[in-house]
C-alpha positions as CSV (number, residue, x, y, z in Angstrom):
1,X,-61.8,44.1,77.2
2,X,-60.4,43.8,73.7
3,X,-57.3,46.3,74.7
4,X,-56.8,44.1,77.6
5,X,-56.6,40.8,76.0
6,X,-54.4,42.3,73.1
7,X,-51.9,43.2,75.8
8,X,-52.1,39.8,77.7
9,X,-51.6,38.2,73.7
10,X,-48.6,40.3,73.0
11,X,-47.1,40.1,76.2
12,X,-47.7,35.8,75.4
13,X,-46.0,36.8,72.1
14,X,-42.9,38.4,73.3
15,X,-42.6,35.2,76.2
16,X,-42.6,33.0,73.2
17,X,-39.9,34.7,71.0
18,X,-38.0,35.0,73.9
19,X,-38.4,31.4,74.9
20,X,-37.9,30.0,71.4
21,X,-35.0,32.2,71.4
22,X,-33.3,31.2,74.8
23,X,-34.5,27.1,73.9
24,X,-32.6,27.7,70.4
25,X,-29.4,28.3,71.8
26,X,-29.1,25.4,74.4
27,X,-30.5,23.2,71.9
28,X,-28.4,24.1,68.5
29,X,-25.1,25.7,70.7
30,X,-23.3,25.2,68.0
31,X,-25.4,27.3,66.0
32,X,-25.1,30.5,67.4
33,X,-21.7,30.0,69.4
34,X,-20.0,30.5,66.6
35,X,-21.3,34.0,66.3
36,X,-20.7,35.1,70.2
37,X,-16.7,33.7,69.8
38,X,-16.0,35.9,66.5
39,X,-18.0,39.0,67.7
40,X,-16.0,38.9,71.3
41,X,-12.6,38.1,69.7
42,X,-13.3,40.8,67.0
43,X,-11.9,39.0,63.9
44,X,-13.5,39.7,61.7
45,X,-13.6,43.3,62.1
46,X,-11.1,46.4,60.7
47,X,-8.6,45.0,63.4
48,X,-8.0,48.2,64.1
49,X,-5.1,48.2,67.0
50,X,-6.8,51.0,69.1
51,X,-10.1,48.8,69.8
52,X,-8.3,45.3,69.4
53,X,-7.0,45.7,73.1
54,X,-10.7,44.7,73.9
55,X,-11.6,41.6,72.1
56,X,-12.0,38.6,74.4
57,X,-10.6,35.6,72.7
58,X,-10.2,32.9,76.3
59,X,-12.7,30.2,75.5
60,X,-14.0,30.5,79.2
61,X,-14.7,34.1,79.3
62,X,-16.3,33.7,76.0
63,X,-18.7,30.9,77.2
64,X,-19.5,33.2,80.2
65,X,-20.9,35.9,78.1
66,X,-23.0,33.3,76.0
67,X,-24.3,32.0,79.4
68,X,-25.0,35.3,80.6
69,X,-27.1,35.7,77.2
70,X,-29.0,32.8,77.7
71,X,-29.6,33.3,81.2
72,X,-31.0,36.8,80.2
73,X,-33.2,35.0,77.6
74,X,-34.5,32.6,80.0
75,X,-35.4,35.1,82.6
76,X,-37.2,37.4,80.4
77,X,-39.4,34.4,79.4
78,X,-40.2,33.3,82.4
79,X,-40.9,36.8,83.9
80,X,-43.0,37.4,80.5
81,X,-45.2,34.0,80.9
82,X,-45.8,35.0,84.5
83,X,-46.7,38.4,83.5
84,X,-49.2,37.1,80.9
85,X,-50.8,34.6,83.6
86,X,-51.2,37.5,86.3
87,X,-52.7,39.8,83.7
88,X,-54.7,37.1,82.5
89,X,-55.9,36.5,86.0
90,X,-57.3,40.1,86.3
91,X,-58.2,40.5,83.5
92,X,-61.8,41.7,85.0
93,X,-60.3,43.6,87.2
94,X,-60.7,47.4,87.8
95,X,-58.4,49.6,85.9
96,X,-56.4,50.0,89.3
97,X,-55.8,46.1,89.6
98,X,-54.9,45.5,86.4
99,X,-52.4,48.1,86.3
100,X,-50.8,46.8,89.4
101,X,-50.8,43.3,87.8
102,X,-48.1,44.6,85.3
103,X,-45.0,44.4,87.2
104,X,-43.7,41.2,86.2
105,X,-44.4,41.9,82.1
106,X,-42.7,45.3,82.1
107,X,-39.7,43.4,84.1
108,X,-39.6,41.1,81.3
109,X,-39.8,43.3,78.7
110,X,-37.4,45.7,80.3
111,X,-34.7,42.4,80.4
112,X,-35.2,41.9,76.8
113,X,-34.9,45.3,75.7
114,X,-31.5,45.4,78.2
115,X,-30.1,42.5,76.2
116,X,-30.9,43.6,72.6
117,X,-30.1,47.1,73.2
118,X,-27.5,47.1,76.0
119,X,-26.4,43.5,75.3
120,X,-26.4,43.2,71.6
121,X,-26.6,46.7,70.2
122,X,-24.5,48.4,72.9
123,X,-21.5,46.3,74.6
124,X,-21.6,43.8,71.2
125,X,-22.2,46.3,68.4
126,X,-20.1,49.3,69.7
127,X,-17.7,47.8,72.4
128,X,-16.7,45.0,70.4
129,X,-17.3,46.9,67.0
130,X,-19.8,43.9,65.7
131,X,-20.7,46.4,63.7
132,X,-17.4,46.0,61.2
133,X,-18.0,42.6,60.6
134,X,-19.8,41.7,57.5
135,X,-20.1,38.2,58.5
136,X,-21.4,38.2,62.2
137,X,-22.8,41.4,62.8
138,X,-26.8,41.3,64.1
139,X,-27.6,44.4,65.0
140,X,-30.3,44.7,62.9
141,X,-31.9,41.1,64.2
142,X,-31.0,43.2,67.5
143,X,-32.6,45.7,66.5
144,X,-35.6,44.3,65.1
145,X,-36.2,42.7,68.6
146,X,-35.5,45.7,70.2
147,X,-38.3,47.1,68.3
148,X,-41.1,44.8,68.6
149,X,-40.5,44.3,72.4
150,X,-40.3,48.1,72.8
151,X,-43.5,48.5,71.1
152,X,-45.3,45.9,73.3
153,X,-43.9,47.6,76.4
154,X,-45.1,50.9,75.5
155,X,-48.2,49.4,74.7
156,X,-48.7,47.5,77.8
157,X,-48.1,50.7,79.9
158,X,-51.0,52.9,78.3
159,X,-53.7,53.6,81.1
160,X,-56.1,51.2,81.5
161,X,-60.2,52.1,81.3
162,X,-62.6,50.8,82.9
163,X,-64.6,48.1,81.9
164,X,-67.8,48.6,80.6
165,X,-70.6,47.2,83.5
């Protein structure tokens, strides 16, 4: 049972970083707005003329992408507290059951790991060559996130035993 609850618990942890993480930007905007405008518009990188051609510096577009990133945020939290309910829920269940309850954790933990490593590390570090900026670059927060909510998923998807009678 210990392995079980450790699971529901982490998946609980990973539904509230990502909530405290999608709350943080619609409440303090102006806190992390600032980063999404420089890394699209690529300022503060080499400004290198061969990869300048992508930076997206229209105000709209740019407050399209940090919607997107919230939206993503959002979704991964509420798939990840309804994941940690329905696991909760069968808890008791046989090893079967449990496994089948699953589904909406490794959804939100597949959406996390999508933004931080697709989102953040990917089309933000690479595309729009974050990582050149000493000022706004977060791949390594990325990364870090990337981490801990890969490690729960793999975690989460180990085969379950049956309880004990």
């Amino acid at each position: 049972m210990i392995v079980r609850l450790s699971k529901i618990a982490l998946i609980a942890g990973v539904a509230l970083m990502m909530t405290l993480v999608a709350v943080g930007n619609v409440t303090a905007w102006e806190i992390n707005w600032p980063f999404v405008q420089h890394v699209m518009s690529m300022d503060t990188t080499f400004q290198n003329p061969a990869l300048m051609w992508r930076a997206i510096t229209h105000p709209a577009a740019q407050t399209i992408g940090y919607l997107l990133i919230i939206a993503a945020e959002a979704a991964s939290a509420v798939l990840l507290w309804a994941g940690a309910v329905r696991l909760w829920l069968c808890r008791r269940a046989a090893a079967a059951g449990f496994d089948a309850a699953k589904d909406l954790a490794v959804g939100g933990l597949a959406l996390a790991m999508l933004l931080w490593g697709v989102g953040f590390l990917t089309i933000a570090g690479e595309w729009f060559a974050m990582w050149q900026s000493q000022d706004w670059n977060g791949k390594q927060a990325a990364f870090q996130f990337l981490g801990f909510t890969g490690l729960v998923l793999l975690f989460l998807n180990q085969r379950e035993g049956e309880l004990p009678a």
